[in-house]
Each structure stands twice: as C-alpha cells, then as structure tokens.
C-alpha positions as a printed Julia matrix, in Angstrom:
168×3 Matrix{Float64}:
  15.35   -3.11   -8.24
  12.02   -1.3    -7.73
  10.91   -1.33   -4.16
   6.98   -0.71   -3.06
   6.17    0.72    0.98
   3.9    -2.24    3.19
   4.82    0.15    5.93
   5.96    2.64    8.33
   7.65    2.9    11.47
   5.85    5.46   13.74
   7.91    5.39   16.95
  10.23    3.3    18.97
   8.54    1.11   21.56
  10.8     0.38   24.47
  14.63   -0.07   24.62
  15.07   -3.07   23.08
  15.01   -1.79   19.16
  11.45   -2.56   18.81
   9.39   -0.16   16.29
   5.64    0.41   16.31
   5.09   -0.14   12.4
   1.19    0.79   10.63
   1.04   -1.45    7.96
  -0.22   -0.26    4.61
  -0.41   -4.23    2.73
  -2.62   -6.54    2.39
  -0.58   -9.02    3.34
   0.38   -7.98    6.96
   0.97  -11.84    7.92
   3.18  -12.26    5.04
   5.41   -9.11    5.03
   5.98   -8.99    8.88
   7.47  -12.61    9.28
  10.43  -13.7    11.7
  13.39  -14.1     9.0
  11.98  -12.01    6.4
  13.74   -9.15    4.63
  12.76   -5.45    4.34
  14.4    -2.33    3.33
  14.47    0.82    5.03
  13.2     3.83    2.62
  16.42    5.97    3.19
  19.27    7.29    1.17
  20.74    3.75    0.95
  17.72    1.82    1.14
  19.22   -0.09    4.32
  17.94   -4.01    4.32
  17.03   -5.15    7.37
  15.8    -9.43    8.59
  13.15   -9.43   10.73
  14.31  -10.49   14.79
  10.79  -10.13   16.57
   6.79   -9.67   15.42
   4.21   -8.99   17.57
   0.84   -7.2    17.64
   0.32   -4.31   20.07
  -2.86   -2.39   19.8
  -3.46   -1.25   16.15
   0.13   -1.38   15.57
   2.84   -4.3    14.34
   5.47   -3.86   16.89
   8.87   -5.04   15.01
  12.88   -5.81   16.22
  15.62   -6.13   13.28
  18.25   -8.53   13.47
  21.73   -6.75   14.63
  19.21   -3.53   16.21
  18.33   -4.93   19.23
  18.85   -1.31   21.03
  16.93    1.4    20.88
  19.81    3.94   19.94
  20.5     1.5    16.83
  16.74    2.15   15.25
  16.04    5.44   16.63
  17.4     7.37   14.14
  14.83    5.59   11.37
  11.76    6.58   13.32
   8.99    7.93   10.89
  11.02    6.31    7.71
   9.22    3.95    5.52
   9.62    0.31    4.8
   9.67   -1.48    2.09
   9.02   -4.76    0.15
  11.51   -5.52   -3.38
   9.67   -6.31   -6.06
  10.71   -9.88   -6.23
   8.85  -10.21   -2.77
   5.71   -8.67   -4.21
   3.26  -12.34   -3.96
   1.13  -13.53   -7.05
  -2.34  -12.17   -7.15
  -5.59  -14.45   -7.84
  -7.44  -13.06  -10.79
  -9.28   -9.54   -9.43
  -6.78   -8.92   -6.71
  -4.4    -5.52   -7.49
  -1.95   -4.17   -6.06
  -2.34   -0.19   -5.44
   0.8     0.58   -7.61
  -1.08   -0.78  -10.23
  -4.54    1.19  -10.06
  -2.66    4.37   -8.78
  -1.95    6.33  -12.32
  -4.44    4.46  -13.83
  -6.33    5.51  -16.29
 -10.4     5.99  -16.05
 -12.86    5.38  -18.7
 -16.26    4.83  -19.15
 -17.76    2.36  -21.21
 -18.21    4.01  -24.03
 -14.55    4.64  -23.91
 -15.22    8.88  -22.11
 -12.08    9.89  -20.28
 -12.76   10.3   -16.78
  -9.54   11.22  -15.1
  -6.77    9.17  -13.43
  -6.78    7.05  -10.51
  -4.42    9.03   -7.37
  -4.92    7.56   -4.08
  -6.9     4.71   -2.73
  -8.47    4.56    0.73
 -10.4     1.38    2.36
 -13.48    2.17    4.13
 -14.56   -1.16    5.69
 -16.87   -2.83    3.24
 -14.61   -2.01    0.03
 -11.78    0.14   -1.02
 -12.6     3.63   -3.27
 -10.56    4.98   -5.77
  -9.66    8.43   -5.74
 -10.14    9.72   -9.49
  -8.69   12.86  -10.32
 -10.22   14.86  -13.19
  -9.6    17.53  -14.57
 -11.65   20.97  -13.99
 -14.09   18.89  -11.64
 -13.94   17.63   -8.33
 -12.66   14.26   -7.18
 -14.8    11.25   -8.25
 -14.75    8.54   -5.43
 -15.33    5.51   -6.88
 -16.35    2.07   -4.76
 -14.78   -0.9    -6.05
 -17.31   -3.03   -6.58
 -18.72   -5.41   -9.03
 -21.17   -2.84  -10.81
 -19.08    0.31  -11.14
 -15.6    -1.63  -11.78
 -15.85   -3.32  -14.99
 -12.47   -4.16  -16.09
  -8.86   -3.77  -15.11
  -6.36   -3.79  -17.87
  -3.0    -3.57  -15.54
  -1.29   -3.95  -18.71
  -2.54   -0.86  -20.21
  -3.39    1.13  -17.06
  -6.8     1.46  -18.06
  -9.68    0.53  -15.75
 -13.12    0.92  -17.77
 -16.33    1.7   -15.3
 -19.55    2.05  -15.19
 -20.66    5.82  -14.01
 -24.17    4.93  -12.08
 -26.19    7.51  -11.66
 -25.21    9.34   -8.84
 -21.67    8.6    -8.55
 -20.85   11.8   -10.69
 -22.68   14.18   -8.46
C-alpha cells in the first residue's frame, strides 16, 4: 500500500489528545472528517479514526479515537500524516495531484528538455512548479493556461510553453 502526506501534526493543543495539524491537501474538508482513517508516518505507519475536527486559527485541530489524552499523542508530535492510496479521490480532468507533477518531466514544445519538476508551492492566485535543471538556476513556472500545455501523468511529461521572460 503506497501512502501520500495531507498533513502534519505541529504540536499538542490541550490535554485532551487534540493535535494542531497544517494541512498540505486540497481536500482539507475531505481528509479531516469525523470517522475517517489516517495513518501516522512512523516506523509502523500507526492508523488512526478520526474522534474530533475543528478549526483553530490557521490550523486543523484533530482528536483520534482511543487518544483522548495528551500523554497518548504526545509522543507523535511533528510526525506526518497520511492518506492510503485507495483514499486518494478522483480528479476532474486538469486537477493533479503533486505526486504526480513532482518528478515530472519538463519539455518544451518543440520537445527541449528543460529539467524536472521538484517541489510545488501555491502563491494565492496559482500554484508554481519548481523545475530543476541542470547547470542553471531553478525555473519557477506558474501553472496557468499559457505556459502549461499538457500533462501526460502517464508518462511524467508535462510539455510548456517557455514565454519570454520566464527563463530569465
């Protein structure tokens, strides 16, 4: 089973077994449900059921079912959660998820290796792609309409279009 992080747990919040979690998904709503199930990123990738959600400043305060104490979820502070595949919901046509663009490989149109895809960040209006290439600096590429031409997930290859200034 391959799982994929939506998020980690920062701290403890009171004495109850609540965590303050930062969510890295797009689907905060979904993942962080009463009932649903999510693994701790340790040794033993330890599953856990959701007890209690609740927002809390820019953070997704969670309790887990059976570690309702503080000295039962203490010891995972700073660990990582995560989703199973199985979990992972169906995309609409141009929706990815960032295990599939990170590795990815970049080309132009006219089929020019660019470099490979390692990190992406969101900024607000859209998310850029962190291309690493080789010899140069990072490219940062927006992901929008007129640079991102196509996506082939299958293939990991996402053809663009380098507009003038992007390669600056």
């Amino acid at each position: 089973m391959e799982f994929y992080k939506v998020g980690t747990m920062v701290n403890t919040h009171g004495i109850r077994g609540e965590v303050r979690v930062i969510a890295i998904t797009d689907f905060p709503e979904e993942r962080f449900q009463k009932g649903n199930q999510l693994f701790i990123d340790n040794n033993e990738k330890t599953p856990v059921t959701i007890a209690t959600v609740r927002n809390h400043k820019q953070f997704i305060l969670v309790s887990f079912v059976d570690k309702q104490n503080i000295n039962d979820i203490e010891k995972y502070k700073g660990m990582d959660l995560l989703v199973a595949d199985a979990d992972l919901e169906t995309l609409e046509d141009g929706e990815y998820y960032y295990k599939d663009i990170i590795g990815a490989q970049v080309v132009t149109e006219d089929n020019v290796e660019i470099g490979k895809v390692k990190e992406i960040f969101e900024t607000g209006a859209n998310d850029v792609w962190v291309v690493s290439r080789p010899g140069k600096d990072d490219l940062l590429l927006p992901m929008i309409d007129d640079v991102i031409k196509n996506v082939d997930v299958e293939n990991q290859v996402i053809t663009i279009d380098l507009l003038e200034g992007l390669d600056d």
